[in-house]
C-alpha positions in Angstrom: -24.4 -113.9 -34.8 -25.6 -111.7 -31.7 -26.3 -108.5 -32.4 -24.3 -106.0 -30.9 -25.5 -103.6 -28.0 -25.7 -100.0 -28.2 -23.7 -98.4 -25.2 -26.4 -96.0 -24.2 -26.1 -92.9 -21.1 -29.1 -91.0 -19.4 -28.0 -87.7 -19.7 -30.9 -85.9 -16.9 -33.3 -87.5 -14.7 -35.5 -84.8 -14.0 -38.3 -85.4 -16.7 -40.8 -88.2 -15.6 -40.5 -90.9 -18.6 -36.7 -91.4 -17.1 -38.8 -93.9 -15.3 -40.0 -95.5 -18.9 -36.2 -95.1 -20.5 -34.6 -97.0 -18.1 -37.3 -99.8 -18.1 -36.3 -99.6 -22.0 -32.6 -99.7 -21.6 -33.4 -102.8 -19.5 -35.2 -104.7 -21.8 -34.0 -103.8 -25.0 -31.9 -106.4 -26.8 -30.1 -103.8 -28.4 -29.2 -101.6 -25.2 -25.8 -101.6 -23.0 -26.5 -99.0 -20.5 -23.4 -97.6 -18.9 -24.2 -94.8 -17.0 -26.4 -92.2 -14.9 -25.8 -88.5 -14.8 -27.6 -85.8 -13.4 -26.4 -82.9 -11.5 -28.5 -83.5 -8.8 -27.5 -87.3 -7.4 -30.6 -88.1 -5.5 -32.6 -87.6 -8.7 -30.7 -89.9 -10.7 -29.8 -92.4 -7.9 -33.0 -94.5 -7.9 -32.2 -95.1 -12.0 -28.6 -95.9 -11.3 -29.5 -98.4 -9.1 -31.8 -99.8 -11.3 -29.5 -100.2 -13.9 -27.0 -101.3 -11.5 -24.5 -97.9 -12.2 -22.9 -95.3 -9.9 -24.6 -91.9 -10.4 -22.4 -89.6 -12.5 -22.3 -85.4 -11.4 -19.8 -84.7 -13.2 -21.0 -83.6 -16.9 -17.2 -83.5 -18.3 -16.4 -87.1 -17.0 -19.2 -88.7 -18.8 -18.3 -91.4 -21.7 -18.3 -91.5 -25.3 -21.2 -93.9 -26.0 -23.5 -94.8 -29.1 -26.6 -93.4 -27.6 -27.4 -90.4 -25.0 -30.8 -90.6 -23.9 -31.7 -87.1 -22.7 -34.0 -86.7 -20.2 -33.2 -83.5 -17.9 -35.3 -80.3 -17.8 -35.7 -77.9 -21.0 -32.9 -75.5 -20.1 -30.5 -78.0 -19.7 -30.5 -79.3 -23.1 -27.9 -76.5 -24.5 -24.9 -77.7 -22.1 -25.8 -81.2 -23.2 -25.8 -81.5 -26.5 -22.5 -79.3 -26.2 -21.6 -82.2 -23.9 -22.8 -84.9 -26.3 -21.1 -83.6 -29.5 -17.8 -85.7 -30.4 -18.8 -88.3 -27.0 -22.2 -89.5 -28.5 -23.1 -91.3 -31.6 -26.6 -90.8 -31.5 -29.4 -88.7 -29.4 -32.4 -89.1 -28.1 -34.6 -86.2 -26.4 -37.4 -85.8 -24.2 -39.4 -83.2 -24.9 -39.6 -80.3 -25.9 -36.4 -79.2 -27.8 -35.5 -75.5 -26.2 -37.0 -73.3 -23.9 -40.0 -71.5 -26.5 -39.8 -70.9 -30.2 -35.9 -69.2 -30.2 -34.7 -72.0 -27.7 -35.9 -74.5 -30.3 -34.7 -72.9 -33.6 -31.4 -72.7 -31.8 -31.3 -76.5 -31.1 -32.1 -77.2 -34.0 -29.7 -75.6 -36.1 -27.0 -76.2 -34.1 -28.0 -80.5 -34.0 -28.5 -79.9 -37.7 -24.7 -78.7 -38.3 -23.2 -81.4 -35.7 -24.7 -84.3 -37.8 -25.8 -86.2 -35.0 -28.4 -88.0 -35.6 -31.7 -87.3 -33.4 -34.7 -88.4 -32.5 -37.6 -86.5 -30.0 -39.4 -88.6 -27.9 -42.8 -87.6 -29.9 -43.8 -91.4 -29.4 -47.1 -91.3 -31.0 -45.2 -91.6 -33.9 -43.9 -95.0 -33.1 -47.6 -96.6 -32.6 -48.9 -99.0 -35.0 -52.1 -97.9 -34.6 -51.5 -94.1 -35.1 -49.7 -95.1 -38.5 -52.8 -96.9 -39.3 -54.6 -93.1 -39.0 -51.8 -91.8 -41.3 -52.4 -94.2 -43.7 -56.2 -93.7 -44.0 -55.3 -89.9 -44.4 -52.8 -90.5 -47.2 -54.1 -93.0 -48.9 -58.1 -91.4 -49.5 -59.6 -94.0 -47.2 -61.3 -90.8 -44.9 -61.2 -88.7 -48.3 -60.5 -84.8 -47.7 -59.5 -84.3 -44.0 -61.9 -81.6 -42.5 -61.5 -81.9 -39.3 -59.2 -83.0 -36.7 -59.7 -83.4 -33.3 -57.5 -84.8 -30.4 -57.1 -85.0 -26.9 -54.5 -86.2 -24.7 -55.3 -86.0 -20.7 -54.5 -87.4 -16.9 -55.2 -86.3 -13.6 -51.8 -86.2 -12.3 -51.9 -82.9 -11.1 -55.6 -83.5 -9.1 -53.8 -87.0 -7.3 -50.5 -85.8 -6.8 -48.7 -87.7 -8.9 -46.7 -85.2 -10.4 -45.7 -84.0 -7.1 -42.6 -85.8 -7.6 -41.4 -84.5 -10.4 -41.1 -80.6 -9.8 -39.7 -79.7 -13.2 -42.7 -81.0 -14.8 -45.3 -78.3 -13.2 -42.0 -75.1 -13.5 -42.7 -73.2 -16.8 -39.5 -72.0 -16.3 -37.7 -75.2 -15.8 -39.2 -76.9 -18.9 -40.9 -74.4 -21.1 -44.2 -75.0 -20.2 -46.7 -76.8 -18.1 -49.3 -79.5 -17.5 -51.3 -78.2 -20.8 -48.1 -78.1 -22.8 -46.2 -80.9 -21.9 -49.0 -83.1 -23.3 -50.1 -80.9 -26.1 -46.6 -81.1 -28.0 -47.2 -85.1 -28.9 -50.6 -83.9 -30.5 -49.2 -81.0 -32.2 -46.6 -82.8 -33.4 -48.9 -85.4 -34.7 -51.4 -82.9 -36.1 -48.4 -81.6 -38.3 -47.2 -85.3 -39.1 -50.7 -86.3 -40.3 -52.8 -83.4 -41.6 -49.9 -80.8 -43.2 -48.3 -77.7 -41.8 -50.6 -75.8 -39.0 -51.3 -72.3 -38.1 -52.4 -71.4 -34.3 -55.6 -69.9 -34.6 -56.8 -70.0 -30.7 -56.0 -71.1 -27.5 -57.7 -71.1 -24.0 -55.2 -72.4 -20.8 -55.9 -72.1 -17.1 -53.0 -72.0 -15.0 -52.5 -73.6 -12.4 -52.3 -71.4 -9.6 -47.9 -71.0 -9.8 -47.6 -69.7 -13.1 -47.5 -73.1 -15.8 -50.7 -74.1 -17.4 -52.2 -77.4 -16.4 -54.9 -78.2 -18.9 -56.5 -76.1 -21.9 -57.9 -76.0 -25.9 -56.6 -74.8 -28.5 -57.7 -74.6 -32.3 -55.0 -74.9 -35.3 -55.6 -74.5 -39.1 -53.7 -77.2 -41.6 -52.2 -74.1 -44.1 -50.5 -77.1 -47.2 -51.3 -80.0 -48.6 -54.1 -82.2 -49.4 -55.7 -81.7 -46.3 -55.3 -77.9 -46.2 -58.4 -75.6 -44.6 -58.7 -78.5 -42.0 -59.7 -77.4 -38.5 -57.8 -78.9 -35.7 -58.6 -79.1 -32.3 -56.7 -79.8 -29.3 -57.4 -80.8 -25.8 -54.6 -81.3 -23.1 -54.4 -81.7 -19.7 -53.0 -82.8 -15.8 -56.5 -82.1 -14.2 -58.8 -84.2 -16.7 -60.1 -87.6 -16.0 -61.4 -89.6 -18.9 -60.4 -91.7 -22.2 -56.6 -90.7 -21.7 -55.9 -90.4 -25.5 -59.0 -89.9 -28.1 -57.5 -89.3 -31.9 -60.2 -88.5 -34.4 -60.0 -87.8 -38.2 -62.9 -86.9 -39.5 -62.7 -86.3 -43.5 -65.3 -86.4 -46.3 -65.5 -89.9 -47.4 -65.1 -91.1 -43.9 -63.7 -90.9 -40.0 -61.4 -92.8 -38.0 -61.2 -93.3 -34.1 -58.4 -94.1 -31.7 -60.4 -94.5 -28.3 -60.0 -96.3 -25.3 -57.4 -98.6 -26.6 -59.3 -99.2 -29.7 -59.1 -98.2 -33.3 -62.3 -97.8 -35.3 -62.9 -96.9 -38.8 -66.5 -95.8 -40.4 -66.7 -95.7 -44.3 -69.5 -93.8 -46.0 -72.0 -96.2 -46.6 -70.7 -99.0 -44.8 -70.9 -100.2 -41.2 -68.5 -99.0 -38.7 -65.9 -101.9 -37.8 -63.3 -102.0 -35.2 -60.1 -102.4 -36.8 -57.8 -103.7 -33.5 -58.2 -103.2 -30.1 -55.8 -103.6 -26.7 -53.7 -100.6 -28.4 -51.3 -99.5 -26.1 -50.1 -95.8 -27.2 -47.2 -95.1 -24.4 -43.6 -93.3 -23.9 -41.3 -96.6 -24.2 -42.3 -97.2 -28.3 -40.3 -94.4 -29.5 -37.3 -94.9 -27.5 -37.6 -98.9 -28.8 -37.9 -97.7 -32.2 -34.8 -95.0 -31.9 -32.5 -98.6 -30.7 -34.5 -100.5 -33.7 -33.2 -98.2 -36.1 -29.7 -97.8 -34.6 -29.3 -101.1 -34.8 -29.7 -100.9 -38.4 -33.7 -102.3 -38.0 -36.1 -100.9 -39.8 -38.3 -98.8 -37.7 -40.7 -95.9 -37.7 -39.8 -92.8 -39.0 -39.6 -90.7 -35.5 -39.5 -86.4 -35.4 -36.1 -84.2 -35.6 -35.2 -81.4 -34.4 -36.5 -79.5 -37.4 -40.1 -81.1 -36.6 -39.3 -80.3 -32.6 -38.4 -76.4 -33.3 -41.8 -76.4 -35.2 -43.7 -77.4 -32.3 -41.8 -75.5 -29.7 -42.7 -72.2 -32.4 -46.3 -73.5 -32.4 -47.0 -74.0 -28.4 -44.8 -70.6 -28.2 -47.6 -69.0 -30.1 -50.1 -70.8 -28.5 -49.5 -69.7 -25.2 -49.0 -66.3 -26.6 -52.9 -66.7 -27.9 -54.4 -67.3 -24.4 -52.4 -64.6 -23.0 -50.2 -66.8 -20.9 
């Protein structure tokens, strides 16, 4: 027997990976895409026509379906999941949740009581490799985690590449900047491996219209088995370089995710890559959001509850550096 298709809507084309949902919504087995709204038509028509749809303005005239994919800026993402609630079966967001740490708290408890189920687009999650790192945390293969140190950069901003996406480099629009809108995947993975974090210091430059475009910040993991680790972040639009370098480093060991390739060095033993030609990009958690609505087993993707925390954490962040 086939297995039946997921009607699925892109609510917002104003954040960049509508370019990576729509490739999705394609491809996947599991996807029916049946339509395109934004409120700005030129912005959504080049992803209509890819998915061969009309572009929808109309919020109110948009159909029940089994999966909104939202992908507008921030401070739309109140009036749409008003929109969504009794017209979607499922959501899926781009992040962040709200507009700083009240926006997302408000989100979230209102998503909570709806009983939609959600899923952020935190897709680091959804990597095989980055559960690898999870595992070795868990299971005592790095020992005692002491420190944790990741970075997650491009040079969009220095080539102009994010010229096209204006929401992207307004604070206002999304709720942060170049710095931010990277940082969130490796806060939320910080939290999702080493335990619950505390923001201990943070250093942004802006970039030159009020949003930050690249910085460092240093968190402290507060619970656990892994609490008193240091954590240190580095994010940014103006940084050329490894794009993504995850590093555990813990007392029996340290584990690597570097250029595409996973590495693990035991105490006493010789340092052995573990798999190579990793691919860590936006289009695995959207594929593992349909995997599990289609009653797949997938990975286990963030909430809201997990997205409030991390729009609390960057809040605080920013609020550090004086930004």
């Amino acid at each position: 027997m086939a297995e039946r298709r997921l009607s699925a809507v892109i609510a917002g084309c104003a954040h960049i990976h509508v370019r990576d949902f729509t490739a999705v919504l394609l491809d996947h087995p599991a996807a029916r895409p049946i339509a395109v709204w934004d409120d700005d038509p030129a912005l959504a028509a080049p992803w209509a026509e890819r998915l061969g749809l009309p572009v929808t303005t109309d919020l109110a005239a948009l159909p029940a379906a089994d999966l909104w994919v939202i992908a507008s800026d921030t401070r739309s993402h109140e009036r749409l999941v008003e929109a969504a609630i009794g017209r979607a079966g499922a959501l899926f967001f781009e992040k962040p949740l709200g507009i700083g740490a009240e926006g997302g708290a408000r989100l979230a408890a209102r998503l909570q009581a709806s009983g939609l189920p959600v899923a952020m687009d935190y897709f680091f999650r959804a990597v095989p490799a980055v559960q690898q790192l999870r595992r070795w945390s868990e299971d005592g293969t790095l020992g005692r985690l002491r420190h944790v140190t990741f970075c997650y950069q491009h040079p969009g901003l220095l080539e102009g590449g994010l010229k096209a996406w204006p929401a992207l480099l307004d604070r206002a629009r999304m709720g942060h900047g170049g710095f931010g809108d990277l940082a969130v995947h490796l806060i939320d993975l910080a939290g999702w491996i080493g335990g619950p974090l505390e923001p201990l210091a943070c250093a942004l430059e802006g970039d030159g219209a009020g949003s930050d475009c690249q910085g460092s910040a240093l968190l402290r993991v507060v619970g656990g088995p892994h609490a008193g680790a240091l954590v240190t972040l580095r994010a940014g639009t103006v940084l050329r370089g490894p794009r993504i370098d995850l590093r555990l480093d813990g007392e029996a060991g340290s584990a690597q995710l570097r250029e595409g390739e996973l590495w693990l060095h035991e105490a006493g033993k010789a340092s052995r890559q573990v798999a190579s030609g990793i691919e860590a990009r936006c289009p695995a958690g959207l594929s593992a959001w349909l995997h599990q609505l289609a009653g797949h087993q997938a990975a286990t993707l963030a909430g809201p509850a997990d997205a409030a925390r991390v729009d609390n954490l960057l809040e605080n962040l920013h609020r550090l550096a004086g930004f």
